[in-house]
N, C-alpha and C positions, 0 to 999 in steps of 0.2 A: 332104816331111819331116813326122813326126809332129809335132805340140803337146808341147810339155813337160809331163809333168802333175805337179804336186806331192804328194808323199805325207808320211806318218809315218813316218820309217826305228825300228826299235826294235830297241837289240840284247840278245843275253840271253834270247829270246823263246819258248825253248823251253818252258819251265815258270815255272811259280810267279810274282814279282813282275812278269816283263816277259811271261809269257802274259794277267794279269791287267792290265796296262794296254794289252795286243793289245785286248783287248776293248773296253776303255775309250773306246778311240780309233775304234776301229768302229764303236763304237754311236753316236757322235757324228759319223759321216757322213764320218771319214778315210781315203782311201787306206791300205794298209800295205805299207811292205817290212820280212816279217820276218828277223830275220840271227838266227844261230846255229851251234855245229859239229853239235847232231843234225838232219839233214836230215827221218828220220822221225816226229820229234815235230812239226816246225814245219809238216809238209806235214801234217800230222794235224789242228794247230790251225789252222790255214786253210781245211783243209772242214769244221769245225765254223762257223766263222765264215762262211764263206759258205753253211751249211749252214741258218742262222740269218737269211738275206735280207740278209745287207751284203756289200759287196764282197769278190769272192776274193783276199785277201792276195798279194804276189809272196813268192817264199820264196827265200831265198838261202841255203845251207849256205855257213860257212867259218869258219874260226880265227881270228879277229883276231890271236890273240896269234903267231900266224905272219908269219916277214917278209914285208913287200910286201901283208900284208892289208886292208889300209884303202884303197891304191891300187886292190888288183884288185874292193873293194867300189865302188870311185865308179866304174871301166870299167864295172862289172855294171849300175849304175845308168844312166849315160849310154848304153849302148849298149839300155836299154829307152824310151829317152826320158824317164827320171826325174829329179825334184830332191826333196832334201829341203825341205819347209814345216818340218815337224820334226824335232828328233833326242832320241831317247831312249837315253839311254847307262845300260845296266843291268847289260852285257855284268860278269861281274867273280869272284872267288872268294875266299875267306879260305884263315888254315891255322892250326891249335889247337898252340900251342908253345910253347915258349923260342927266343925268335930263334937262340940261339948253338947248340941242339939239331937244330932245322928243317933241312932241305937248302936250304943256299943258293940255288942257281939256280931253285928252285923258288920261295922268297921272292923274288927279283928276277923275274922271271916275273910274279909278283903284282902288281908293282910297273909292269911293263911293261902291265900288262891293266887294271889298275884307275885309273892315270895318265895314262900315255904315251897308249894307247887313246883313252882317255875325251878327251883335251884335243883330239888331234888329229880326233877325231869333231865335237866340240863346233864348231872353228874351219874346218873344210874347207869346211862348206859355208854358211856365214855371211851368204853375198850372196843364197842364194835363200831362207834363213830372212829375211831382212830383208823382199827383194822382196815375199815372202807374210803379211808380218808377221806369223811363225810365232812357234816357239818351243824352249827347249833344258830338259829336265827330267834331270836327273843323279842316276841314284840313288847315293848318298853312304850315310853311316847314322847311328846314335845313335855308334856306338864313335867316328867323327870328333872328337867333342865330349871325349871322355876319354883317359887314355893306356890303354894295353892291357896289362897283364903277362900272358903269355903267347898273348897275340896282336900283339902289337909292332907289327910291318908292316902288319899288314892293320889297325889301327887309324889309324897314320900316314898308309897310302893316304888313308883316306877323310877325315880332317884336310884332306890335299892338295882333295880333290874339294868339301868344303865349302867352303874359304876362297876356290877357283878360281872358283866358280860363284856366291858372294856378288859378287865386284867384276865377273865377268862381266856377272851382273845389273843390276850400279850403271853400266856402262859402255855397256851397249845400249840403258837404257830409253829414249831419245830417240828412238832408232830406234823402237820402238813393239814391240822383240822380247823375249819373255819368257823367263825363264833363271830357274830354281827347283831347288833342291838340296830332292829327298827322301831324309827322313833316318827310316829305320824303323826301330823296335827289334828284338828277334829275330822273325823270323816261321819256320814250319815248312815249309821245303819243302829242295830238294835241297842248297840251300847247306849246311844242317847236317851231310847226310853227305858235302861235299868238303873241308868244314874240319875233319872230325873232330871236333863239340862233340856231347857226350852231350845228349837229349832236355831232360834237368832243370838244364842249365848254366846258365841263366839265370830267373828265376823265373816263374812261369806270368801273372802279373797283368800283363805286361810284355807277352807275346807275342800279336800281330794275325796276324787271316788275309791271303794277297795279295791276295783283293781289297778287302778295308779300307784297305790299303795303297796298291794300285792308285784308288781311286775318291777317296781324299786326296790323293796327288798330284796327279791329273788337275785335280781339282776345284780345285786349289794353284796348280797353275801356270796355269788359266784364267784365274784371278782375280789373275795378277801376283807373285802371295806370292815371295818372295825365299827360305827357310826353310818345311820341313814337316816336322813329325814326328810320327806318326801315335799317337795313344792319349795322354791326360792324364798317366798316370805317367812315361812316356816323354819330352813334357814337360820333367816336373821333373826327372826323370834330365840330361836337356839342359843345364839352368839349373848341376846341380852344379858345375863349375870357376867359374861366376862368384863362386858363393857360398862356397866350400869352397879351403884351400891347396891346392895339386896333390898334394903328398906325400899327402896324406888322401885323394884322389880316387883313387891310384895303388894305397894301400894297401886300398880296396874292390876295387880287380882284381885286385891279389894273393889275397888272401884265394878270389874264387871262384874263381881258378886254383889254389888252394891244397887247396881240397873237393874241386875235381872229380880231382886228383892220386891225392887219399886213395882215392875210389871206385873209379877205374880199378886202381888199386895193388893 
């Protein structure tokens, strides 16, 4: 029987913030299994990276958000002789709306991907993260921190992802296991055109590249951090509900749901 070998599971990996922590993690000497639904991006970023002298990534095409996905993700993994040390849960999508406009089952869907997903990735595999005295980085984001008019759900998701991953962190560190919620502000890559948010939705002083993003988390969750959020405006963007009534906070997200109505109009 093979040795078990421990790797990086990361999902989401096809582009942007979870291709940018592919790397991250490579360069720092980790195995990778990367998960995704396009097969030919991931197979692409894995001969780049082993194209580059680290090891050749495993690539795993699949859906999460399809039933039974997370199950036939852990067969893929044990039947290659894998555990996760890590898990990176990146896997996730917004939607640019009015909750009561949106297609429902598409917002729950969201909800399935961005939560359900994410926790059950988080907890599966828990004992070999410990064993390795690995680690769990969850990308979450800034919008968790605020409510969303006209992003609702995908605002509340990552709410959900923030607070899960704060007491996760308070509840393993004994263990010696790291649990770190990345929280990025907008950055530009495909996520923008599957939520449908125009280029200038969010102001330009705000917006990091993935791998600023990527090399803050990694460097976050090395270091134990419980909370990241990449760029100083972003930040203080963060800090706003403590400071600020909610109604006031609410009333900032209307207003840029409000501009970007008027443009598109």
């Amino acid at each position: 029987m093979s040795p078990i070998e421990p790797v990086c599971l990361i999902t989401g990996a096809s582009s942007g913030i979870g291709a940018a922590l592919a790397w991250q993690f490579a360069r720092a000497g980790h195995a990778l299994v990367l998960v995704a639904r396009r097969e030919a991006q991931l197979i692409a970023l894995a001969d780049e990276i082993a194209a580059a002298g680290h090891a050749r990534p495993v690539v795993i095409a699949i859906d999460l958000a399809a039933p039974g996905a997370t199950a036939r993700l852990a067969d893929e993994l044990a039947t290659r002789a894998l555990e996760p040390a890590f898990v990176v849960n990146n896997a996730g999508f917004g939607m640019l709306g009015e909750a009561a406009m949106l297609n429902r089952a598409e917002q729950l869907a969201m909800i399935d991907l961005n939560v359900r997903v994410l926790t059950e990735l988080s907890l599966r595999w828990l004992e070999s993260v410990k064993c390795h005295r690995g680690g769990i980085l969850n990308v979450a984001s800034l919008a968790g921190f605020l409510p969303g008019h006209g992003m609702a759900v995908y605002h509340a998701s990552k709410a959900y992802v923030i607070s899960f991953t704060e007491a996760l962190h308070a509840e393993l560190k004994a263990s010696g296991v790291k649990v770190c919620a990345l929280c990025p502000g907008p950055v530009m890559t495909g996520f923008y055109a599957r939520a449908g948010l125009p280029r200038e939705y969010f102001p330009g002083y705000a917006l990091r590249t993935p791998e600023r993003v990527a090399r803050e988390g990694f460097e976050g969750l090395m270091a134990g951090r419980r909370v990241v959020v990449p760029g100083r405006p972003n930040r203080i963007i963060s800090l706003l509900p403590r400071l600020l009534p909610r109604r006031l906070a609410l009333a900032m997200s209307r207003r840029r749901w409000t501009r970007a109505k008027r443009r598109s109009g």
